[in-house]
Structures are given as C-alpha cells and as structure tokens.
Steps between C-alpha positions, in 0.01 A plus 500: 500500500250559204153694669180515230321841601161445361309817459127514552280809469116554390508429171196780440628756661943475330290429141311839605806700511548780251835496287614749701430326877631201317813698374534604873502206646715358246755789604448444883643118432756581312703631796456194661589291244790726434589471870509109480636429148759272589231293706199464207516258297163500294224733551189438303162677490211327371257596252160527674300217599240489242811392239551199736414171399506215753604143462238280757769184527261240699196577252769591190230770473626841329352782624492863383673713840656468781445217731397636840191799559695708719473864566912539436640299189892440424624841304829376500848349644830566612775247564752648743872325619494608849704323810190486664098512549542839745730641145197442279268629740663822538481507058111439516466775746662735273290402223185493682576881619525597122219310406229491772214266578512076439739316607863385422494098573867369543596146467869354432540317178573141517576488123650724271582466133566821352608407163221226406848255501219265691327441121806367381632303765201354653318548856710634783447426878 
C-alpha cells in the first residue's frame, strides 16, 4: 500500500539552519533513505513558505502564502510502498530520529498517478 509521510517542522527555526546544520541533517537522512530505497517513491522538500502562493477555491481568491497560520508548515513529502500502516510508521520514526522536532503525519494514498498519464487520459477514480 502507498503511505504519504508528510513532514512538518517550524518553518523559522529549519530556514535558521546554517549550511553546515543543514548539510548535517541532510547527511543524517540520507541513511534512512538509503536504508529504505526500494520503499520511496518520491521525496520532495519544499521551498519555504514565504514562496507559497495559495489558491482560495470558494472565494477564487489568490493569495500570497500558505493557507493555514500554524506554528509547523509542510517542509516536505515522502510517498512510501509499504504492506502496511505499522511499516510506514516504523520509516517516520527513523526519519524523525535524524531530523528532530515537528511531526511526520502519515496518511495512505487513495490516488496515485506518477507519470501525469491522468492529463492525457482524463480523471481517474
């Protein structure tokens, strides 16, 4: 089953980070990720939240940032193939102990469309 692992941290305090915390962090993941290659699928950090923009759809209101005040904003996401919600847990875990503080929200996917084949073939349920 496809798992999202949505990373949240304080955006104030990760953008704080020298190159070199950064770097270290950066390292610290790797082993994870290295440890679970054949279970990622894509992993992508975000750019900070101040290059968000935000798409209001009742109001069709566009609006510089991201959508909700909160203390933690999304950094990032993994999408994991794991047999099961206890498989993905055990991933975030790991990922959390390299990179401390937030939180690591997991919810399964209900759709995936890897290769944009849904543009040229129309909606899928």
């Amino acid at each position: 089953m496809l798992y999202t692992l949505l990373c949240y941290n304080d955006e104030a305090v990760t953008t704080a980070w020298t190159a070199e915390e950064d770097a270290a962090v950066m390292a610290r993941l790797d082993g994870v990720h290295r440890k679970w290659a054949s279970r990622f699928k894509p992993m992508i950090r975000l750019m900070p939240t101040s290059a968000a923009t935000t798409l209001r759809k009742k109001e069709k209101l566009v609006l510089d940032g991201p959508y909700a005040e909160t203390k933690e904003q999304l950094l990032g996401f993994y999408v994991v193939d794991v047999p099961s919600l206890e498989d993905a847990l055990t991933i975030a875990r790991e990922l959390a102990e390299a990179n401390p503080g937030g939180a690591y929200e997991i919810r399964p996917i209900m759709l995936y469309i890897p290769d944009g084949s849904a543009v040229e073939h129309g909606p899928h349920t």
